[in-house]
N, CA, C and O atoms as a GROMACS GRO file, in nm:
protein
  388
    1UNK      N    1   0.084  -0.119   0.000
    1UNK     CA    2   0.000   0.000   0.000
    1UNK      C    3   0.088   0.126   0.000
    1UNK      O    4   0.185   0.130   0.076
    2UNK      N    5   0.054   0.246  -0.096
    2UNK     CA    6   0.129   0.380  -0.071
    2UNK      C    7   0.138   0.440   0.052
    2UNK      O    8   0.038   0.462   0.121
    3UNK      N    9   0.241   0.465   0.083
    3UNK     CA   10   0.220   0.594   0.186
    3UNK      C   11   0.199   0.719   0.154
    3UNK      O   12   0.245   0.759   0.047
    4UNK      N   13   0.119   0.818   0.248
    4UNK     CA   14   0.075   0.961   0.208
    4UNK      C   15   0.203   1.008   0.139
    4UNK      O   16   0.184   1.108   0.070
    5UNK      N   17   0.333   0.962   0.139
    5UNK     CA   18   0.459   1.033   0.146
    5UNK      C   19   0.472   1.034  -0.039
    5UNK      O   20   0.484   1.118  -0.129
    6UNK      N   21   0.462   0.879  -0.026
    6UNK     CA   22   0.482   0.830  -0.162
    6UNK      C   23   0.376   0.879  -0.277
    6UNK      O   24   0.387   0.888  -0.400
    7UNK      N   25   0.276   0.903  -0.192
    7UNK     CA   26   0.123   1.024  -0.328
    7UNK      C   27   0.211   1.136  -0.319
    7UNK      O   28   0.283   1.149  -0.418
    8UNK      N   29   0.229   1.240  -0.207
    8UNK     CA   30   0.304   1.336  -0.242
    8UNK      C   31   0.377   1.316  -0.367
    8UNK      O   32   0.359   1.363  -0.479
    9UNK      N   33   0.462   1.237  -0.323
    9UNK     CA   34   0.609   1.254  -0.414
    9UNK      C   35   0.547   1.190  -0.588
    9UNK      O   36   0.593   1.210  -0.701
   10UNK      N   37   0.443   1.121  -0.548
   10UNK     CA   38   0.390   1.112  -0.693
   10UNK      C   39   0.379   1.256  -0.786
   10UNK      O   40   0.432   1.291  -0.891
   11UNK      N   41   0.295   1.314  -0.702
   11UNK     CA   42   0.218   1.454  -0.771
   11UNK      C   43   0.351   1.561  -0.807
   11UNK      O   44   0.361   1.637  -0.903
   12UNK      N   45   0.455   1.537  -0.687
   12UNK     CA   46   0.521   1.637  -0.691
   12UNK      C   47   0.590   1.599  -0.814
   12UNK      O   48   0.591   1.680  -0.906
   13UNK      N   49   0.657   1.470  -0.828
   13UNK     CA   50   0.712   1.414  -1.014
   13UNK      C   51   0.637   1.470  -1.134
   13UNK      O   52   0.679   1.544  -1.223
   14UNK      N   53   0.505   1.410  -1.114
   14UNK     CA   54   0.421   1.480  -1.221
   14UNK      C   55   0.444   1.585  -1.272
   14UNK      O   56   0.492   1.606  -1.384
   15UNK      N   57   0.395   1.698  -1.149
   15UNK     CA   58   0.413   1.830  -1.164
   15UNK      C   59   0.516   1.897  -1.208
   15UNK      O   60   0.509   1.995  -1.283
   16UNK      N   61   0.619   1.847  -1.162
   16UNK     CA   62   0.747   1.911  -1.195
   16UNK      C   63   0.811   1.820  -1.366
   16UNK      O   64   0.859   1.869  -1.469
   17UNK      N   65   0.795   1.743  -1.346
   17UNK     CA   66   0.783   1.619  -1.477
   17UNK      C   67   0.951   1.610  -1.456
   17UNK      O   68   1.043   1.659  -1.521
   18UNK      N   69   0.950   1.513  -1.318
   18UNK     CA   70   1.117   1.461  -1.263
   18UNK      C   71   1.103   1.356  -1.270
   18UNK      O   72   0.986   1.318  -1.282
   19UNK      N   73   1.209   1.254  -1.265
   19UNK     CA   74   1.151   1.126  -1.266
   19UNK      C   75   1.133   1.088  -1.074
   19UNK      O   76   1.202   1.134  -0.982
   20UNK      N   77   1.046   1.015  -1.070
   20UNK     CA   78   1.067   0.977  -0.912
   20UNK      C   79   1.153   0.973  -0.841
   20UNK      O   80   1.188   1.051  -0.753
   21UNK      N   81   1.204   0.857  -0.885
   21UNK     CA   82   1.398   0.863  -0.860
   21UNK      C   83   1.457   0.958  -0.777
   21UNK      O   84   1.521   0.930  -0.675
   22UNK      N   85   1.441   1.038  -0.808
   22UNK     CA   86   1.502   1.198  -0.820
   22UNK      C   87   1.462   1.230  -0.651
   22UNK      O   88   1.554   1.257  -0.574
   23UNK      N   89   1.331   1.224  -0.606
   23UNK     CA   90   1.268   1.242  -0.490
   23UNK      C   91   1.270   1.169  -0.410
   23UNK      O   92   1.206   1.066  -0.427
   24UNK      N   93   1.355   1.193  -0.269
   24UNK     CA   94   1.317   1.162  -0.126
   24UNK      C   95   1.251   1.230  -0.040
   24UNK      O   96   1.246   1.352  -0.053
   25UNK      N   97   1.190   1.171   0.059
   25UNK     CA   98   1.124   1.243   0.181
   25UNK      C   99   1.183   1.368   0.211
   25UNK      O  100   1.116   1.470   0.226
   26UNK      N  101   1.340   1.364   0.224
   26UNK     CA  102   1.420   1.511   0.250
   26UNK      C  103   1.414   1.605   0.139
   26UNK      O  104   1.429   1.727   0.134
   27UNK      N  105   1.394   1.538   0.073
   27UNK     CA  106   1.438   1.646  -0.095
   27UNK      C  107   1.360   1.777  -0.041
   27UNK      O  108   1.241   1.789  -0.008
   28UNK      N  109   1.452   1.860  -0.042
   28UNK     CA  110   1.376   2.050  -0.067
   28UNK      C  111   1.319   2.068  -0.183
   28UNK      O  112   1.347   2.010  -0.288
   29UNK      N  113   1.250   2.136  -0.168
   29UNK     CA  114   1.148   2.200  -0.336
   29UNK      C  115   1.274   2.312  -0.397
   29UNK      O  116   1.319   2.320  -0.512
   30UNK      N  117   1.304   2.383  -0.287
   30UNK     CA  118   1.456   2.484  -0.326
   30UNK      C  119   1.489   2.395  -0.418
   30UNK      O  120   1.470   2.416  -0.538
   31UNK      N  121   1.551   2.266  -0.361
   31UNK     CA  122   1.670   2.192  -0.436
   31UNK      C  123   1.628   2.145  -0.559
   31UNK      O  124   1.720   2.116  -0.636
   32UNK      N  125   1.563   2.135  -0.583
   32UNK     CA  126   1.416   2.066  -0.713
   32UNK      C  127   1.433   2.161  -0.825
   32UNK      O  128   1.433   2.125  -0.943
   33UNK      N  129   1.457   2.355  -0.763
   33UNK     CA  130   1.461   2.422  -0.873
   33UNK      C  131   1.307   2.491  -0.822
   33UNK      O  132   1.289   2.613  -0.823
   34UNK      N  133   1.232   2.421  -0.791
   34UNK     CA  134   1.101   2.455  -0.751
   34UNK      C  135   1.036   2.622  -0.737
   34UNK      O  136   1.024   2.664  -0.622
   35UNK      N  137   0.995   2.716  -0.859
   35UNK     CA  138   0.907   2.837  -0.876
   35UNK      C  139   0.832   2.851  -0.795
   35UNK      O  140   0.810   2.749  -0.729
   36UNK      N  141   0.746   2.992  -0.751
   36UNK     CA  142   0.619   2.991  -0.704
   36UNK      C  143   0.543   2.972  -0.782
   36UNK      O  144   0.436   2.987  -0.724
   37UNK      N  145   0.518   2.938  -0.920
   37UNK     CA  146   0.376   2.901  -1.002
   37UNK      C  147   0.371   2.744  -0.979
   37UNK      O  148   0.266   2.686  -0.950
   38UNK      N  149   0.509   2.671  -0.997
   38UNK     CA  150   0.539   2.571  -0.941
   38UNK      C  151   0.436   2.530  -0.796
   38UNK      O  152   0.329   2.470  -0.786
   39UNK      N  153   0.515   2.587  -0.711
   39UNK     CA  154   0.446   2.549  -0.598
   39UNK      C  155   0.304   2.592  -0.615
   39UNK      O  156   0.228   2.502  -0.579
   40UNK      N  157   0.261   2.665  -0.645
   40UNK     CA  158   0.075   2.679  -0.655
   40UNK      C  159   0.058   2.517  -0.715
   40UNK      O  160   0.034   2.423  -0.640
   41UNK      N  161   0.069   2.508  -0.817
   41UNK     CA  162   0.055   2.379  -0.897
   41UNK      C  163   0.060   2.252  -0.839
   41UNK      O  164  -0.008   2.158  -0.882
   42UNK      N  165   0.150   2.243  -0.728
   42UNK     CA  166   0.172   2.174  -0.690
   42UNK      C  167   0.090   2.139  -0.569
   42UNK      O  168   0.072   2.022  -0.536
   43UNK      N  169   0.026   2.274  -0.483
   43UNK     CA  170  -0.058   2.297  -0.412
   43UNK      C  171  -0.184   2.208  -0.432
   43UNK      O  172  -0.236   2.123  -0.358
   44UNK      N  173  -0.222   2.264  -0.579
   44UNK     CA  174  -0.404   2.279  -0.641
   44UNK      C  175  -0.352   2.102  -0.646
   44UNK      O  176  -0.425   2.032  -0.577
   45UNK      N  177  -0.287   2.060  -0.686
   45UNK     CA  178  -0.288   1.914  -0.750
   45UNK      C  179  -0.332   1.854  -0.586
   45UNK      O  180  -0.436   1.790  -0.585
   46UNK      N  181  -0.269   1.869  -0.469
   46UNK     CA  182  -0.283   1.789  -0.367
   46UNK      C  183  -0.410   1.840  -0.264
   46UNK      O  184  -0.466   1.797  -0.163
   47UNK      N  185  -0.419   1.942  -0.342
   47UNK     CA  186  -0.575   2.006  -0.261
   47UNK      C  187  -0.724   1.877  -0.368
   47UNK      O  188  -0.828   1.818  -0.338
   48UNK      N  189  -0.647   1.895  -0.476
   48UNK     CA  190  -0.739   1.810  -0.564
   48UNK      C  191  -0.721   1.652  -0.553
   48UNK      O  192  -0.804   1.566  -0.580
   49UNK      N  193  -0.627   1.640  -0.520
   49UNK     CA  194  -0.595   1.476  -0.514
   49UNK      C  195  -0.664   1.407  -0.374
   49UNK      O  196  -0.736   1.310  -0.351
   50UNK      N  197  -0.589   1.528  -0.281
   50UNK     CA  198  -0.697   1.458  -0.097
   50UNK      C  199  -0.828   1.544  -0.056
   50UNK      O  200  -0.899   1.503   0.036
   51UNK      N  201  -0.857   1.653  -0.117
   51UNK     CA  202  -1.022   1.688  -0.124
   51UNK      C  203  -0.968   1.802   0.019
   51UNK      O  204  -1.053   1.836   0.101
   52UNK      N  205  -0.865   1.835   0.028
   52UNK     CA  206  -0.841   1.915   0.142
   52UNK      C  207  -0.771   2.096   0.085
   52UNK      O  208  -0.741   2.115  -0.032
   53UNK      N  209  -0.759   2.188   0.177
   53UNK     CA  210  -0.782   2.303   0.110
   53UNK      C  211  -0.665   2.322   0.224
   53UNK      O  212  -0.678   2.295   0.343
   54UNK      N  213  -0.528   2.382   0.148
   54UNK     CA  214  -0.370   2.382   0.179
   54UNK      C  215  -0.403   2.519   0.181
   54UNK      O  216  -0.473   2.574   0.096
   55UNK      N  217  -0.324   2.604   0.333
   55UNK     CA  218  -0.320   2.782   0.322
   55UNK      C  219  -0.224   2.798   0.276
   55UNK      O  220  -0.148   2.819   0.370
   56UNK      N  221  -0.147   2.806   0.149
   56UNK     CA  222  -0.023   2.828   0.130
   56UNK      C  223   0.036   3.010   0.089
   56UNK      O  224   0.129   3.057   0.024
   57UNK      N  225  -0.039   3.045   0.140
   57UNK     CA  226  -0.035   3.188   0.113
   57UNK      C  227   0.032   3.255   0.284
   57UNK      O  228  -0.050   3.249   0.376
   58UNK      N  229   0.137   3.299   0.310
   58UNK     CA  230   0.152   3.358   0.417
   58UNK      C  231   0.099   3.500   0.472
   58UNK      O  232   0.100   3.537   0.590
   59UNK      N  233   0.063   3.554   0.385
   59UNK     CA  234  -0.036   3.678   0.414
   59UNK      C  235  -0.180   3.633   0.456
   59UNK      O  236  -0.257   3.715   0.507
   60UNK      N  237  -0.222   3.485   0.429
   60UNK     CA  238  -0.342   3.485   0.473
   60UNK      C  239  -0.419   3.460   0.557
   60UNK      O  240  -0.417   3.339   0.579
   61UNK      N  241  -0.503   3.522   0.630
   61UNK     CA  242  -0.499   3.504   0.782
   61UNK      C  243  -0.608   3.354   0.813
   61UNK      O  244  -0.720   3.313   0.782
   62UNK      N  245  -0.478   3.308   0.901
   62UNK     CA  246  -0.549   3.129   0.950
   62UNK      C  247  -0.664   3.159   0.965
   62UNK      O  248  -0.683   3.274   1.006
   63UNK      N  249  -0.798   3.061   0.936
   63UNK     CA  250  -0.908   3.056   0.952
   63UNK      C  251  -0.965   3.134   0.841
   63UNK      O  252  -1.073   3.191   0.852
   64UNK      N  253  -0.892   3.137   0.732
   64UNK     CA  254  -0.986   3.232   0.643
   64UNK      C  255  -1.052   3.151   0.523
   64UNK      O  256  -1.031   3.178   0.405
   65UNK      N  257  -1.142   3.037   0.575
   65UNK     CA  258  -1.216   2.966   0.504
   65UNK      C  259  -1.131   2.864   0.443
   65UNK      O  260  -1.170   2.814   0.337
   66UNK      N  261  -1.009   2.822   0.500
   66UNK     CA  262  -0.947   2.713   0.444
   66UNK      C  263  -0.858   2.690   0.524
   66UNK      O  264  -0.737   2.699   0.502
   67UNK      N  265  -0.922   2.651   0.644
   67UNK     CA  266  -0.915   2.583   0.788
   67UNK      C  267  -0.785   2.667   0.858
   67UNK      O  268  -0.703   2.734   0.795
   68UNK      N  269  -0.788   2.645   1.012
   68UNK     CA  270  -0.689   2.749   1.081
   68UNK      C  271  -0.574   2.696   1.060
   68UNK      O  272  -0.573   2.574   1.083
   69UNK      N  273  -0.473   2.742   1.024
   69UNK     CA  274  -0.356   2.684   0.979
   69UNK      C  275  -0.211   2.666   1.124
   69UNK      O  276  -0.092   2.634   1.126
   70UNK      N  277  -0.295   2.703   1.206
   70UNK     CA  278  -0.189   2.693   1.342
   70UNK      C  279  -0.253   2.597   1.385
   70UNK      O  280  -0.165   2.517   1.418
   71UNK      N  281  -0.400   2.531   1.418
   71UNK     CA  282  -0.425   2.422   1.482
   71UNK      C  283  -0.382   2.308   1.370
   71UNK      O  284  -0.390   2.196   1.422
   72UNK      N  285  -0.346   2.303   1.261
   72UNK     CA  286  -0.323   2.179   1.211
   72UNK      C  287  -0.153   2.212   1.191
   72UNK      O  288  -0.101   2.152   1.097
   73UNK      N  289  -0.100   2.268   1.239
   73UNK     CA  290   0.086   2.292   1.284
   73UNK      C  291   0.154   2.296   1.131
   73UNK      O  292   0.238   2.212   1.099
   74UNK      N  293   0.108   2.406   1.035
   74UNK     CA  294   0.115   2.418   0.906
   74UNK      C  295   0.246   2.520   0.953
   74UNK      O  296   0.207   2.578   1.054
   75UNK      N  297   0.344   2.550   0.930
   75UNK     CA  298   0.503   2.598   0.891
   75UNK      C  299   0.491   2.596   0.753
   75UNK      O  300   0.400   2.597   0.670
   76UNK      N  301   0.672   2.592   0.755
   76UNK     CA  302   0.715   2.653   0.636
   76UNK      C  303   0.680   2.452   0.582
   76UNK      O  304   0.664   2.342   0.636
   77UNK      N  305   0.686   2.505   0.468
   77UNK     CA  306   0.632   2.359   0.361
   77UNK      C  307   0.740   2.355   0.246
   77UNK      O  308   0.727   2.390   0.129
   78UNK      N  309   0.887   2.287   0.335
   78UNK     CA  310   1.043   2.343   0.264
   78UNK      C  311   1.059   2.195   0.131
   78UNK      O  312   1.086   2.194   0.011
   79UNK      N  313   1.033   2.114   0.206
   79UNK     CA  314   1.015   1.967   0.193
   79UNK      C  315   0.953   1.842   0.178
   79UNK      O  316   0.877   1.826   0.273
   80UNK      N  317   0.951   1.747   0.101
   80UNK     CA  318   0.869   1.683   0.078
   80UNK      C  319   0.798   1.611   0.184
   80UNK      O  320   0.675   1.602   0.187
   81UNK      N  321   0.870   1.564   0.264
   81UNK     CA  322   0.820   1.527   0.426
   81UNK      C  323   0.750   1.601   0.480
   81UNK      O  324   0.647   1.560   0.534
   82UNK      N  325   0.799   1.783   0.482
   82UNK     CA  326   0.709   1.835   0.569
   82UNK      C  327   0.538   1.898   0.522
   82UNK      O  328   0.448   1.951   0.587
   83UNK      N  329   0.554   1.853   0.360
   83UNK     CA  330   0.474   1.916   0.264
   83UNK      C  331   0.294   1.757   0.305
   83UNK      O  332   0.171   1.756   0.304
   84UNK      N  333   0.438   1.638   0.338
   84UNK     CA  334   0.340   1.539   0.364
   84UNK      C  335   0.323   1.521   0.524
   84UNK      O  336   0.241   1.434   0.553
   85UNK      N  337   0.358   1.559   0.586
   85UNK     CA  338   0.281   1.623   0.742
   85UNK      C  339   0.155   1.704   0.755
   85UNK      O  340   0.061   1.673   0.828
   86UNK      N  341   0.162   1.812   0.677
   86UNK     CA  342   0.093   1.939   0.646
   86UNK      C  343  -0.046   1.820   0.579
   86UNK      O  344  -0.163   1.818   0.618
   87UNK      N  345  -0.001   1.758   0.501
   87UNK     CA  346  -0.124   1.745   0.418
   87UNK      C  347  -0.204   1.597   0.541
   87UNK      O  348  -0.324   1.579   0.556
   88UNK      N  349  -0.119   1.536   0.592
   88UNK     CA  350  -0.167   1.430   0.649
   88UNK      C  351  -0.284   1.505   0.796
   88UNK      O  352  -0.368   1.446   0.865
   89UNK      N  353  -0.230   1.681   0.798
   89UNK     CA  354  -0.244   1.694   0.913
   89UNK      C  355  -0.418   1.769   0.916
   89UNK      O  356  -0.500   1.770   1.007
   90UNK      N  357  -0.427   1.835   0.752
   90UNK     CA  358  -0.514   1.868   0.725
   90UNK      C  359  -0.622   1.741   0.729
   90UNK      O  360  -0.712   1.749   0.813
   91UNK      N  361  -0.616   1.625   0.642
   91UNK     CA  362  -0.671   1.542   0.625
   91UNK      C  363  -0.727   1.483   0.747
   91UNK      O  364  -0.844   1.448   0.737
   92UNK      N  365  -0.680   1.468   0.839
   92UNK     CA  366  -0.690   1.436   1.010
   92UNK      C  367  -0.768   1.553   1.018
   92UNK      O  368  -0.862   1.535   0.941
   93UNK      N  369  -0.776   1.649   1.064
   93UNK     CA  370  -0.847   1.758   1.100
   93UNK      C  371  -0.998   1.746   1.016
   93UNK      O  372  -1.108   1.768   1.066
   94UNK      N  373  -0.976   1.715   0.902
   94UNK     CA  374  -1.077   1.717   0.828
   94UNK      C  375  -1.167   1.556   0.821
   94UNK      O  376  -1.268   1.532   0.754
   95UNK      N  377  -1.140   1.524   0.852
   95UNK     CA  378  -1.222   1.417   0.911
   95UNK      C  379  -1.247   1.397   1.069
   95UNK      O  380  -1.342   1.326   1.103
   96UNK      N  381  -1.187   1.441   1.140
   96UNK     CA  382  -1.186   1.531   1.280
   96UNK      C  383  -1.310   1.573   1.296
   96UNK      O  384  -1.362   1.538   1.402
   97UNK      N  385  -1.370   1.633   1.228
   97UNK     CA  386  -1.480   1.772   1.195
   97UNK      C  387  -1.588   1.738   1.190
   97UNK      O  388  -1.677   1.819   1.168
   0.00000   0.00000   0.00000
C-alpha cells in the first residue's frame, strides 16, 4: 500500500515532470529548482488529489475559510516530508470535523 509520502512525491514528479527517482522524503522544493507558479501547482494538485484546502499563502490570515492553519501545525512547507505532514495533518483535522 502507498504511503501519504509516496502520493506526495507522486504529484510532486508529475508536476514538476522529474523522474521519481530523483525524490526523497528530505528532498527541498529549493533543491528541485522549484518556482512559485510551481508550488501553486503543486498545491491545487494535492488540494485536488486529498479533497483538502492547503493555506499556502503567508499573508493569509489562518481561519480564512481554508481551515486554521496553526491548529493543524502548518510551517514553512520546505520539503517533501514536511509538505506530507501538512497534508496528512489537514486530512486528520478534516475528518476530525
Amino acid at each position: 500500500m502507498e504511503t501519504l509520502t509516496d502520493q506526495v512525491m507522486q504529484i510532486i514528479s508529475k508536476q514538476l515532470k522529474l523522474p521519481l527517482e530523483r525524490l526523497t522524503p528530505d528532498t527541498a522544493l529549493q533543491d528541485l529548482g522549484v518556482a512559485s507558479l510551481d508550488f501553486i501547482e503543486i498545491i491545487f494538485a494535492l488540494e485536488e488529489k486529498f479533497d483538502i484546502s492547503i493555506p499556502y499563502n503567508a499573508n493569509e490570515a489562518p481561519g480564512a475559510g481554508k481551515g486554521d492553519a496553526a491548529s493543524v501545525g502548518l510551517g514553512k512547507l520546505e520539503t517533501i516530508a514536511q509538505i506530507s505532514v501538512a497534508v496528512k495533518c489537514l486530512i486528520d483535522a478534516k475528518t476530525s470535523a
